[in-house]
C-alpha positions as a printed Julia matrix, in Angstrom:
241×3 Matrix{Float64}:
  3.11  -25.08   -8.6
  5.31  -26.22   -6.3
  9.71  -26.78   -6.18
  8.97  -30.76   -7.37
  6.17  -30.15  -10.27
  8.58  -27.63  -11.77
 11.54  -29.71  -11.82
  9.95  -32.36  -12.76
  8.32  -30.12  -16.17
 11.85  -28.93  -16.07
 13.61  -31.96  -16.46
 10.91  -33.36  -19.2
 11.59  -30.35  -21.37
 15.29  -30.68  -20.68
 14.71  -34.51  -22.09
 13.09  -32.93  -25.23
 15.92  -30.96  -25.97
 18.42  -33.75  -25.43
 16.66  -35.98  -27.58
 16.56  -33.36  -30.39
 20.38  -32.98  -30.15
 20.44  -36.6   -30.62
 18.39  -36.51  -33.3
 20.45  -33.76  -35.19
 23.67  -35.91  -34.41
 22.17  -39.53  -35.97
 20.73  -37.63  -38.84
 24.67  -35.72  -39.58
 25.95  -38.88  -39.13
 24.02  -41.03  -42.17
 24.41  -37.81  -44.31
 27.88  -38.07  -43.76
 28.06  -41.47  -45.15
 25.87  -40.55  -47.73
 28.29  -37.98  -48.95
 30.62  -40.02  -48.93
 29.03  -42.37  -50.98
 28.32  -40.01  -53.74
 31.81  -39.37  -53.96
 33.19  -43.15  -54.13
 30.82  -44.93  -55.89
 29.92  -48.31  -55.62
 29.7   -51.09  -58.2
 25.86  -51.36  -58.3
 25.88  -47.83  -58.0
 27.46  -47.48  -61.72
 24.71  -50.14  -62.51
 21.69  -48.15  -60.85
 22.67  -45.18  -62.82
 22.61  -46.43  -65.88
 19.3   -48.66  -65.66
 17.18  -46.08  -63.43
 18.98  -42.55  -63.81
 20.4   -42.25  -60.14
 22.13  -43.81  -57.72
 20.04  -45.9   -54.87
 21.55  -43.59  -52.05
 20.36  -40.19  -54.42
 17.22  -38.18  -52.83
 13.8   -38.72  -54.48
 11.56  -35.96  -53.32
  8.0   -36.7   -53.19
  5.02  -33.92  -52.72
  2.62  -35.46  -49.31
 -0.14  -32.98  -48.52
  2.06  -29.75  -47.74
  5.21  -31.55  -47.39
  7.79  -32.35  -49.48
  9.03  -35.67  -48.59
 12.45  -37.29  -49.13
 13.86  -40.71  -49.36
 17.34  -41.99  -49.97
 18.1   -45.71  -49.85
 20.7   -46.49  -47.07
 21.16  -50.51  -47.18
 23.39  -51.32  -50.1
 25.97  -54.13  -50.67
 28.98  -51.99  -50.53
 30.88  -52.42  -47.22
 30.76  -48.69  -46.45
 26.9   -48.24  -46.87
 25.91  -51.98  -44.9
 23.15  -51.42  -42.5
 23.94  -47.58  -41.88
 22.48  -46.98  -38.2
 20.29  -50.76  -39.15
 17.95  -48.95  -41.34
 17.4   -49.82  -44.92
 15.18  -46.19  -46.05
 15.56  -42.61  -44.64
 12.27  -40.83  -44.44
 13.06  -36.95  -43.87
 11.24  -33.62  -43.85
 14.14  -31.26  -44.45
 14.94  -29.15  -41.49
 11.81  -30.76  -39.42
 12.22  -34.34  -38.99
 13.42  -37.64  -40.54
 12.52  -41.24  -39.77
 14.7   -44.47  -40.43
 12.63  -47.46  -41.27
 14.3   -51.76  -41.4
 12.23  -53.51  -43.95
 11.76  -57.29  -43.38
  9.34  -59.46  -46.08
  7.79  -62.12  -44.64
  8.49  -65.87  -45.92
  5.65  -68.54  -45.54
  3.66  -66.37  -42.82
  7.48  -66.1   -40.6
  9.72  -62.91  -39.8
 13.27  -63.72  -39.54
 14.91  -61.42  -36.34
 18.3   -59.88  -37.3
 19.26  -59.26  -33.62
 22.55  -56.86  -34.41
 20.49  -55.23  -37.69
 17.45  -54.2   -34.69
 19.67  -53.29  -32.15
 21.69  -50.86  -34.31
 17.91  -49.43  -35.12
 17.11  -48.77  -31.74
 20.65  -47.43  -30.74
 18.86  -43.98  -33.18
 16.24  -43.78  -30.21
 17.29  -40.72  -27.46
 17.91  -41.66  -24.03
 14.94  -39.63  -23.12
 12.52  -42.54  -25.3
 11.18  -44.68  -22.11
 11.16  -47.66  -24.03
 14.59  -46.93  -24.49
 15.87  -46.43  -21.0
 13.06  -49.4   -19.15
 13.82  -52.1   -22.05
 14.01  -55.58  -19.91
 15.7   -58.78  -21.15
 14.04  -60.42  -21.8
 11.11  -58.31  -22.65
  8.23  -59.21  -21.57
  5.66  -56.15  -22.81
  4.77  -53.83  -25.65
  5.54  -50.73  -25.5
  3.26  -47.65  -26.44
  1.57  -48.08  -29.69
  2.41  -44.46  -31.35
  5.11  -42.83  -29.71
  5.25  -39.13  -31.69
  8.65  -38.52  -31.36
 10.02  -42.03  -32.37
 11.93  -41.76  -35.26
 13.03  -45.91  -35.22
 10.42  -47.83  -37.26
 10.08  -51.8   -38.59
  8.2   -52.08  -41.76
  6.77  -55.96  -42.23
  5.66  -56.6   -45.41
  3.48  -60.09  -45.83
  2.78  -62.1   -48.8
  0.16  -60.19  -50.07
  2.19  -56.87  -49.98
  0.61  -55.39  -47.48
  2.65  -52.95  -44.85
  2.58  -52.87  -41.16
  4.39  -50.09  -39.53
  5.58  -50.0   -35.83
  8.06  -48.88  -33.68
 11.27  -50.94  -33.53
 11.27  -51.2   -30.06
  7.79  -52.83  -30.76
  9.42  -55.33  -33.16
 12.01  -56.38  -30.18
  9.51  -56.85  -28.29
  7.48  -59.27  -30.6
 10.79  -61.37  -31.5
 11.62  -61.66  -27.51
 15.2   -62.54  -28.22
 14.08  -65.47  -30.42
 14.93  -66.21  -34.23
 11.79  -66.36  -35.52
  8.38  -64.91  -35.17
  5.12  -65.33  -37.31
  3.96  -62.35  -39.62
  0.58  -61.99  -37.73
  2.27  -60.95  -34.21
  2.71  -57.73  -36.43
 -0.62  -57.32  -37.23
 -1.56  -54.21  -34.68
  1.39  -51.83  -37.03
  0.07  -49.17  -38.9
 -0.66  -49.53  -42.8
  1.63  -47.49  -45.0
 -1.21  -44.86  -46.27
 -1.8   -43.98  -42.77
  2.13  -44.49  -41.97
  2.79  -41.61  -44.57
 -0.5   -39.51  -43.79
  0.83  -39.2   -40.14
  5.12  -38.53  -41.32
  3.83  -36.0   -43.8
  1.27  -34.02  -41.54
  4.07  -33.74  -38.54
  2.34  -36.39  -36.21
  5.43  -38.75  -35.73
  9.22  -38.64  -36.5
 12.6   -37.56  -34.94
 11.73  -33.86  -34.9
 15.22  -31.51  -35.08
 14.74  -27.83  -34.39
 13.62  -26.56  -31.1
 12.23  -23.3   -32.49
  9.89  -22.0   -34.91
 11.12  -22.09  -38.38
 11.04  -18.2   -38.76
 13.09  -17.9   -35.51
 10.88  -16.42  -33.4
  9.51  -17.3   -30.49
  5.47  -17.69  -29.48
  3.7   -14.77  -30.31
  2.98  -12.27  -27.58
 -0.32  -12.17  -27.41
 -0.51  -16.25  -27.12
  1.79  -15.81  -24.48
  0.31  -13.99  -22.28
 -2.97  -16.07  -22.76
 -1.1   -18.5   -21.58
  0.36  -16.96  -18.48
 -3.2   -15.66  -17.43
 -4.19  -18.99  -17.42
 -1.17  -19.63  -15.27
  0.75  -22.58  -17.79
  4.52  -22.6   -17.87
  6.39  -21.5   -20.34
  9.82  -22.68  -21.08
 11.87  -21.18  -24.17
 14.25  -23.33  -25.83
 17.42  -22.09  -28.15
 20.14  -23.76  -29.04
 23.42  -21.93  -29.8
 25.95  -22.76  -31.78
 24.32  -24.8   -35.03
């Protein structure tokens, strides 16, 4: 390997790392508000109680294959909890990953664009996400179709019910700056069975730790498997949690 493949390995990991800072930061941030919520109630939050048993913005943990999954509502009418970082539902593994999700219902086959409500999405997205840092305006492509580490999602939901996940940056790039844009251009998303299958088993999300939940690192002997078959190994810590 030569001075240019490692730093450019070097720099991708260093990417990885950045974006899982990020990551930590936007996910402190909405459980901040959150908090906060708890503590100064909102009107329908008195009302929520009382007719369901919790509050909207309260966790609802939910078993998926292995995982335990939790949800907390984040769009509600009070002026403190409006469009927290654009997303309407927070997805999160705790201590692994989280994923914030805008929910739009179609209305006779259209999709109505909320520019700001999209942008804010996106804004979650790490610098390192390339369809972050090469967005054009106006757009003129799609971007990947399943991006693992995206943790920015835009749930349409047609007339029938039916779901179609994607990645927001997808969903900007569908709308093209216009107002409007008809329920089928969302077609290629991902149905919500296989949406939850994928969050559940670890295949997409924000992810947040950058080592091994027990704290060590690779085991030895898989390390040096991997240095006699002459990979690179970087070792990533981060200080100061």
């Amino acid at each position: 390997m030569d001075r240019r493949e490692f730093l450019e390995f070097y720099n991708l990991i260093s990417d990885d790392a950045a974006a899982i800072i990020n990551n930590q930061l936007v996910l402190n941030g909405i459980h901040n508000a959150l908090a906060r919520n708890l503590q100064r109630p909102f009107e329908q939050d008195y009302i929520y109680s009382e007719h369901f048993g919790q509050r909207p913005s309260e966790p609802i943990v939910t078993q998926v294959g292995n995982f335990r999954v939790t949800t907390r509502i984040l769009h509600q009418t009070g002026i403190r909890m409006s469009d927290i970082r654009g997303a309407d539902l927070l997805y999160e593994i705790e201590g692994e990953k989280f994923a914030l999700i805008q929910y739009k219902k179609s209305s006779d086959a259209i999709i109505k664009n909320d520019p700001q409500q999209l942008d804010d999405l996106i804004s979650n997205c790490p610098e390192a996400c390339l369809n972050k840092r090469k967005r054009p305006i106006p757009i003129r492509w799609l971007p990947l179709k399943l991006n693992s580490f995206c943790g920015c999602w835009y749930n349409v939901i047609n007339e029938e019910g039916k779901h179609n996940y994607m990645h927001a940056c997808e969903a900007e790039a569908i709308f093209s700056g216009k107002g409007t844009a008809s329920v089928n251009a969302f077609g290629m998303g991902i149905t919500k069975d296989t949406y939850l299958e994928l969050f559940s088993s670890c295949r997409i999300g924000a992810f947040l730790r950058t080592i091994p939940r027990d704290g060590d690192l690779l085991p030895v002997n898989y390390t040096e498997q991997l240095i006699g078959e002459q990979h690179v190994i970087f070792a990533v810590r981060q200080q100061n949690l």
